[in-house]
ROKOL-6606 format. One record per residue (C-alpha): residue in one letter; x, y, z negated. Coordinates in steps of 0.5 Angstrom, whole numbers, padded with zeros to 4 digits, always signed. Layout:
BEGIN
aXYZ...
This chain:
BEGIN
x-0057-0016+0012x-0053-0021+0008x-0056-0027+0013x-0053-0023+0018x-0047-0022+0016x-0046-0030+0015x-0048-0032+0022x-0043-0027+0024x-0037-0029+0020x-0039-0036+0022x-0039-0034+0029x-0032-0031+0028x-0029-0037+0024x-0032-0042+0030x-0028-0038+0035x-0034-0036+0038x-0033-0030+0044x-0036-0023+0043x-0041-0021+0048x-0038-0015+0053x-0043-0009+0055x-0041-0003+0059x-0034-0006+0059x-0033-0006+0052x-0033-0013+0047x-0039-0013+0042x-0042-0015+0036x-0050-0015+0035x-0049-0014+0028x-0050-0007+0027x-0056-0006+0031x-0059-0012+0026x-0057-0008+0020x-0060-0002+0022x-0066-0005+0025x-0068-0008+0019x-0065-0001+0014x-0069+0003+0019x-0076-0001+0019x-0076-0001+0011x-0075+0006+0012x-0081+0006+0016x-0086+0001+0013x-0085+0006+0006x-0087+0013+0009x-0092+0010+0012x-0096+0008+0005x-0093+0015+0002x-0088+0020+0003x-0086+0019-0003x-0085+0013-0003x-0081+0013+0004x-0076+0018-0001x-0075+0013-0006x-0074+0008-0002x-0069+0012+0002x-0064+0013-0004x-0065+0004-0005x-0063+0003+0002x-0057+0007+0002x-0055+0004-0005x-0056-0003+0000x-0053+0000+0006x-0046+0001+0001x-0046-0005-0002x-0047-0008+0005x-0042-0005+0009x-0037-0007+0002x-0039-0013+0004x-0037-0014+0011x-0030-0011+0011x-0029-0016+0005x-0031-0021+0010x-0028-0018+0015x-0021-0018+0012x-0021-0026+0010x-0022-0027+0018x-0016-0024+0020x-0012-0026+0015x-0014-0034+0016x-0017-0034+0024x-0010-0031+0026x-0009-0037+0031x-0016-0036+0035x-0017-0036+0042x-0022-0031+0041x-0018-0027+0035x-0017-0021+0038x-0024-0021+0042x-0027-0021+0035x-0022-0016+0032x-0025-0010+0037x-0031-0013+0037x-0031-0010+0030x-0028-0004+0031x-0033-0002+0036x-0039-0004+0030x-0036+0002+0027x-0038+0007+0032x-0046+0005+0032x-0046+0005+0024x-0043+0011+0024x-0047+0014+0028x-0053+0011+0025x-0051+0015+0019x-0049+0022+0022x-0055+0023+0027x-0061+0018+0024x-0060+0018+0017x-0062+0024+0014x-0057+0024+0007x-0055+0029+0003x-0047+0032+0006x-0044+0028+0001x-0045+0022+0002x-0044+0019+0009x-0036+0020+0007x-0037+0015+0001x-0041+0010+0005x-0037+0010+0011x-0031+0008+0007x-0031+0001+0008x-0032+0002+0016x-0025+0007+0015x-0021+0001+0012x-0024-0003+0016x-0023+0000+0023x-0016+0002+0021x-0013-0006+0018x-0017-0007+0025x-0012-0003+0029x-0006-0005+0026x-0008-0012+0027x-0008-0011+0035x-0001-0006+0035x+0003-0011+0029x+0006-0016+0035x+0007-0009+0040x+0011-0006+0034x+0015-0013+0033x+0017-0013+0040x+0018-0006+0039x+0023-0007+0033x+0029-0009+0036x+0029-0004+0042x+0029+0002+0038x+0035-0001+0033x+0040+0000+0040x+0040+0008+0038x+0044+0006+0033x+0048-0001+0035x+0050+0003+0041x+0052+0011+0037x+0046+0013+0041x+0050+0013+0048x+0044+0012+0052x+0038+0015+0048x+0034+0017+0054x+0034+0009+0058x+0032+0006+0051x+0026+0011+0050x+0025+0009+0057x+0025+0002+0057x+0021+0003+0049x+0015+0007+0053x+0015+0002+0059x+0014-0003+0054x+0008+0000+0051x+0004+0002+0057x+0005-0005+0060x+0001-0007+0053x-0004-0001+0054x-0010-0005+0058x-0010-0010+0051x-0014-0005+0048x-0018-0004+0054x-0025-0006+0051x-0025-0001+0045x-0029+0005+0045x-0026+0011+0048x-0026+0014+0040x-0023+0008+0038x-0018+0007+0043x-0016+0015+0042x-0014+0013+0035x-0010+0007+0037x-0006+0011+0041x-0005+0017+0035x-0002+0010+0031x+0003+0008+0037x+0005+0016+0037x+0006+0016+0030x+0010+0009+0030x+0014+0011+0035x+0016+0019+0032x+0017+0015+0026x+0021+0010+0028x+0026+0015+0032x+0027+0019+0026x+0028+0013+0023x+0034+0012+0027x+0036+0018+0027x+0036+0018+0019x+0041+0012+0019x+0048+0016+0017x+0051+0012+0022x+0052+0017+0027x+0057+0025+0024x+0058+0029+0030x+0064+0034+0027x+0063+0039+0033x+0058+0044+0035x+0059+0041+0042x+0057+0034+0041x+0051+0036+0036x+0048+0040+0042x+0048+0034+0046x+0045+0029+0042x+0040+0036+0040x+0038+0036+0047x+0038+0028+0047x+0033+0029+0042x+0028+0035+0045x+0028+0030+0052x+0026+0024+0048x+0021+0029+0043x+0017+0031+0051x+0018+0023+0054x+0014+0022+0047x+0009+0027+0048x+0008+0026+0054x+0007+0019+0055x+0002+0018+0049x-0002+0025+0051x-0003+0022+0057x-0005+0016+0054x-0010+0019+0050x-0008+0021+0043x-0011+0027+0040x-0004+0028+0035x-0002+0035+0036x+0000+0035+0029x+0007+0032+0031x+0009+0035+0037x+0014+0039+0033x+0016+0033+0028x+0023+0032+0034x+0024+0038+0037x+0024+0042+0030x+0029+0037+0028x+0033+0037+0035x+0033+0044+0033x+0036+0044+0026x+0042+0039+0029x+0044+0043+0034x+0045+0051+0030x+0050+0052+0026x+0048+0058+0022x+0046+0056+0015x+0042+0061+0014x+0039+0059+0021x+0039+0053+0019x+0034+0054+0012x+0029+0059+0016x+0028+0052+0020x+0028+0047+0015x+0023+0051+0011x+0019+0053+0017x+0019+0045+0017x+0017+0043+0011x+0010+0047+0012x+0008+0043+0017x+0011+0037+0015x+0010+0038+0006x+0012+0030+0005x+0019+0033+0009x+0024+0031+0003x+0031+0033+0001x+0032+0025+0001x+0030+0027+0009x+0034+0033+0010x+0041+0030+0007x+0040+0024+0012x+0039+0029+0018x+0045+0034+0015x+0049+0028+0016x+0049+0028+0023x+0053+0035+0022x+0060+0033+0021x+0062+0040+0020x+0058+0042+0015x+0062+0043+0008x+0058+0040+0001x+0056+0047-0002x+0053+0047+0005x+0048+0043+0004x+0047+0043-0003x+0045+0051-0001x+0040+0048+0005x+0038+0043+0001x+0035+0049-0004x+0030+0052+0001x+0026+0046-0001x+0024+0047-0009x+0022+0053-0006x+0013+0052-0004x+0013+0055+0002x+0004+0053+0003x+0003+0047+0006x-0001+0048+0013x-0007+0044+0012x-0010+0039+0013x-0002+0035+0013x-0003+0027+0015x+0003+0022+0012x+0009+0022+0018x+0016+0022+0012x+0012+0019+0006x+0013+0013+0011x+0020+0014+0013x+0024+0011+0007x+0031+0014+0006x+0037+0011+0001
């Protein structure tokens, strides 16, 4: 296994092309590995079953120690073969070997429930510094278009949004050669980059509005960008209903007047987002020009009170830094 890891890492270095199949770049790595974890299985069960048992448990041990070693191997070639033709090839190619190890482990080795999740760590890290090395140059072009709803006082959110997700699906077919499960997940990354950075600028206190009126309309701003987002990205693929109410919630605490309405809200919130913190909410209230300081220490409150996290919760404000 480990030869087969050194003549695939030299074929990375040397800027060697993947092979495609079915329309999609790949690696013969996986299929070398499990073949020889599979004959071992099978030479051993054919002297004893016992054997074959103890065996078993060796090949797992060897297995993790492999998959360690690859996404170490893995790591080095995208941070040192950067500047490659074949760079990107390889990197999906990758991300694709993912897909045969795990279904190696899941359907055809039979191994206690508890272990696939430890063994399958590296190909999880593996697969996620892989997704964020082919999206890093999409989210750098993004940057500066999301930074003109606050250079502009949010005067035409809808056209920026517009031209932001314009961008993006004109870079879609990049990803093209990935599995279909692979492609699913990179796209629930761009929705997440894309709620995350909007309320980014939305929590940058740049922007008070001191009456209901103007908050009702930045409000409605927010619930049409909320759908062109959701719109877009699960037409493309992505799985994350999870954060279909990170906007319009937020739109909807904006544009109510009543604190006590507004706390109903912001607890109902912090339920589905538990990482929502009062740092969070004060960015949000800020916008509300008219809301007096005891006000907002009162709205503030309903978060010391544990309302039960829906679970399973996955990181959206954890990400968002407030100063």
């Amino acid at each position: 296994m480990a030869r087969a890891l050194e003549l695939e890492s030299q074929r990375w270095s040397q800027d060697v092309a993947p092979q495609r199949l079915d329309g999609r770049c790949h690696s013969e790595l996986a299929i070398d590995v499990i073949q020889i974890i599979s004959q071992g299985q099978a030479k051993a069960e054919s002297i004893t079953l016992d054997l074959g048992t103890q065996i078993k448990h060796m090949l797992l041990v060897e297995l993790a120690a492999f998959l360690k070693s690859y996404q170490r191997a893995f790591d080095e070639f995208l941070e040192r073969c950067k500047q490659l033709r074949n760079y990107r090839a390889n990197v999906i190619a990758n991300i694709n070997n993912c897909l045969s190890f795990r279904m190696f482990v899941d359907q055809k080795w039979q191994i206690p429930q508890d272990l696939p999740s430890h063994l399958l760590s590296p190909l999880n890290e593996l697969k996620s510094h892989g997704i964020d090395t082919l999206l890093q140059n999409l989210f750098g072009v993004l940057k500066p278009l999301f930074k003109r709803f606050t250079q502009t006082r949010w005067a035409a959110p809808t056209q920026t949004l517009e031209e932001i997700i314009s961008v993006v699906g004109e870079r879609l077919p990049e990803f093209s050669e990935l599995q279909d499960c692979f492609r699913e997940e990179l796209m629930e990354v761009v929705h997440l980059h894309l709620v995350k950075e909007y309320i980014i600028r939305l929590s940058k206190r740049r922007l008070v509005l001191n009456t209901a009126e103007k908050q009702q309309q930045l409000a409605g701003h927010i619930r049409a960008n909320a759908e062109l987002i959701q719109h877009f990205c699960a037409q493309n693929g992505s799985p994350a209903t999870w954060l279909h109410r990170a906007l319009p919630t937020l739109a909807e605490i904006i544009r109510l007047q009543d604190p006590s309405a507004i706390k109903i809200e912001v607890a109902t919130y912090a339920t589905w987002y538990p990482d929502f913190s009062k740092g969070h909410l004060s960015a949000i209230l800020a916008v509300k020009g008219n809301l007096s300081s005891s006000e907002v220490r009162s709205i503030r409150t309903i978060l010391d009170i544990n309302t039960g996290a829906h679970e399973p919760s996955k990181s959206l404000f954890s990400l968002i830094k407030v100063g």
